[in-house]
C-alpha positions as CSV (number, residue, x, y, z in Angstrom):
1,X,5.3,6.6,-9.1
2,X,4.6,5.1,-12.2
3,X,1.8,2.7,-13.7
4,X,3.0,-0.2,-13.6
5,X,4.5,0.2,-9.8
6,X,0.9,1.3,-9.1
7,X,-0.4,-1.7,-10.9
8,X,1.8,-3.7,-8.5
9,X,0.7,-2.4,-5.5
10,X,-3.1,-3.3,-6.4
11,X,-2.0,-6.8,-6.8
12,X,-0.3,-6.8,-3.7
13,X,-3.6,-4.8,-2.0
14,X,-5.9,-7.7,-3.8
15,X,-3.8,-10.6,-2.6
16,X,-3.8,-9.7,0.8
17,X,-7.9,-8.9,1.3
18,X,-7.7,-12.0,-0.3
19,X,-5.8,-13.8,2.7
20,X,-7.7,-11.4,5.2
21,X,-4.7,-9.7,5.9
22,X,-5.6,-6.2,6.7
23,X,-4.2,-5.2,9.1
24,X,-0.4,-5.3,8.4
25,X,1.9,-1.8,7.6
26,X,1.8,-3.7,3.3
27,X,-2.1,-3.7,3.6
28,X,-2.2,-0.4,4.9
29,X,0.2,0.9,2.5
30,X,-0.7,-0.6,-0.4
31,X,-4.6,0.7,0.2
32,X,-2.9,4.0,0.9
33,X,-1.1,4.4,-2.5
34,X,-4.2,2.9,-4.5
35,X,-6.2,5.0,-3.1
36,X,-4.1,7.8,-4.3
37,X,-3.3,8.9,-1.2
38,X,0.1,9.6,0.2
39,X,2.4,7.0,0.7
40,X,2.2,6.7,4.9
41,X,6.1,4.9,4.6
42,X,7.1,8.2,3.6
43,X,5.7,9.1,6.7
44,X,6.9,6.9,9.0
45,X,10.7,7.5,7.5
46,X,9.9,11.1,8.5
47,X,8.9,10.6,12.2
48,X,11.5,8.3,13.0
C-alpha cells in the first residue's frame, strides 16, 4: 500500500469518528491499516 492510499484511509478513519461511526467493518478497517496493522479484509477474504 502506498502513501497516498494510506493517506486515504485516515481521511476516511477521521470522517467517521467524526460521525461516531465506530463500529462499522470501514471504521474497523480503516483504524486497522492506520494503525499499521494488517488489513483484517484480507482476513475475512481468507476465512470465508
Amino acid at each position: 500500500m502506498d502513501q497516498q492510499e494510506r493517506d486515504n484511509w485516515q481521511k476516511v478513519l477521521d470522517s467517521l469518528e467524526a460521525a461516531g461511526d465506530t463500529e462499522s467493518a470501514f471504521y474497523l478497517r480503516a483504524r486497522a491499516i492506520c494503525s499499521g496493522d494488517p488489513d483484517p479484509m484480507l482476513t475475512w477474504e481468507a476465512g470465508s
